[in-house]
C-alpha positions, 0 to 999 in steps of 0.5 A, spaced: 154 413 256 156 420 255 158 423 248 161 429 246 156 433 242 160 437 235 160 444 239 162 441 246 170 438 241 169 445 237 169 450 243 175 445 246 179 446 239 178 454 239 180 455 246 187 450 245 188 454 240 187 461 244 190 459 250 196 457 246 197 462 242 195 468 248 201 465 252 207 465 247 205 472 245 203 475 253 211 471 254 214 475 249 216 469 244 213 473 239 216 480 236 213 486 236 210 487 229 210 479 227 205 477 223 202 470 223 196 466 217 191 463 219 192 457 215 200 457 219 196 457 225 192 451 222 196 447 220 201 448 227 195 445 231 192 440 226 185 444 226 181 447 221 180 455 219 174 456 223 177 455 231 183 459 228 179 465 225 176 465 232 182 465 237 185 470 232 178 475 233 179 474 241 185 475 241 184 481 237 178 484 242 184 483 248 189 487 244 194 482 244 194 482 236 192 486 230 187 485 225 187 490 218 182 491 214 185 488 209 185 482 214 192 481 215 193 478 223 200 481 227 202 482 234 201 490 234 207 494 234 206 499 240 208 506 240 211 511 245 204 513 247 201 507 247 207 504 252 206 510 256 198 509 258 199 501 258 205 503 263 201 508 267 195 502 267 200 498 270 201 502 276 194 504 278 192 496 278 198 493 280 200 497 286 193 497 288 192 489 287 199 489 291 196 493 297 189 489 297 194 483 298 198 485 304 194 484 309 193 476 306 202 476 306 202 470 310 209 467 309 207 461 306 206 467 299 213 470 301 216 464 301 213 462 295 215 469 291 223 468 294 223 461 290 220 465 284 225 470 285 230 466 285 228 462 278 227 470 275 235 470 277 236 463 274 233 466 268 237 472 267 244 468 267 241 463 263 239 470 258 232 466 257 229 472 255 222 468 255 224 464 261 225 472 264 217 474 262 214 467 264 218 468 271 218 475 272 209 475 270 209 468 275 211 473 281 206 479 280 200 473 279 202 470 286 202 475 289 196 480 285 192 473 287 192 475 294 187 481 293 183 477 291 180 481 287 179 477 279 176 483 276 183 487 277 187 482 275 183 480 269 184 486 267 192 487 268 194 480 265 190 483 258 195 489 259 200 484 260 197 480 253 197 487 250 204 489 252 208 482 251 212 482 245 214 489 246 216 487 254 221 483 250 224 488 246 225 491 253 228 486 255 233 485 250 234 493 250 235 492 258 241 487 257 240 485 264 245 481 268 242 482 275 235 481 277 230 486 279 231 489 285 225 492 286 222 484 287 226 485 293 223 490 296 217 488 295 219 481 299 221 486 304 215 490 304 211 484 305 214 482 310 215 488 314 206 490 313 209 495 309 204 498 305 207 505 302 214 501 301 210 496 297 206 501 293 212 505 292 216 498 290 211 495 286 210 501 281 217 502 281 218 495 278 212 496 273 213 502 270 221 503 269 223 498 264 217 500 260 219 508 260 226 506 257 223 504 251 219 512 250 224 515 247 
């Protein structure tokens, strides 16, 4: 009979409470600056301090939240030079992850990325600011999972941690009523074999709303 050793049930709590905690901030269901206690975050997911303080550190070593010297733990609030380079960082890995995906776009993936697109709209009108971000980042990971390239887009979805509470202050700066346009253009790159079309849609789409927010 198999038993679970103490460190096996420990490293399954820490990572429940990173995983949780890295999804809510990369979706932007938390604001710019938030602050959170490790006792807080204990006590929400019944654990003890130790796999909180753990969670929180990874988190912090990915960029996704901030931790002072005096030991205070909050989501960073990203300044106009930070956008800007995590905006630039966007367009360099998402444009090429999309261009290694091309060639692998049969139609099963652009059919898929019409349904996401259509559940982006259905946010939209529904003004479901997280909803938005949770869609809009399902649309770029399916298609980005094509290029089979994981490195990369470990990469990306870090920026995509580091950027989630500003993304949406974005959006509610945005008050958008229509879904991205640019998703269409990227379906119709695809489906065409596009590739400078695809670039072109791609760091459109990854880089305008985030230069409204650099003032």
């Amino acid at each position: 009979m198999l038993t679970t050793r103490p460190s096996d049930s420990h490293s399954a709590t820490h990572d429940r409470v990173y995983r949780a905690l890295r999804s809510r901030i990369m979706h932007g269901e938390m604001a710019p600056g938030q602050a959170l206690t490790l006792r807080g975050i204990g006590k929400e997911f019944g654990v003890s301090m130790t796999p909180a303080r753990e969670a929180v550190r990874r988190l912090a070593a990915e960029g996704a939240l901030f931790l002072s010297s005096s030991g205070r733990v909050s989501t960073p609030e990203l300044t106009n030079d930070r956008i800007e380079e995590l905006a630039a960082l966007r367009a360099l890995l998402e444009v090429e992850l999309a261009s290694r995906a091309l060639p692998r776009a049969h139609m099963a993936l652009i059919d898929r990325l019409q349904s996401i697109n259509m559940n982006v709209a259905e946010m939209v009108t529904k003004r479901d600011a997280v909803g938005y971000i949770r869609t809009n980042l399902e649309f770029h990971r399916t298609l980005y999972l094509r290029a089979q390239a994981p490195a990369m887009l470990a990469i990306a979805e870090t920026v995509w941690l580091q950027l989630g509470p500003t993304m949406r202050a974005l959006y509610g700066r945005l008050r958008r009523t229509d879904p991205p346009h640019n998703h269409k253009l990227i379906i119709a790159a695809l489906q065409a074999g596009d590739e400078p079309g695809l670039r072109l849609a791609v760091r459109s789409d990854v880089t305008q709303g985030l230069r409204l927010l650099v003032s």
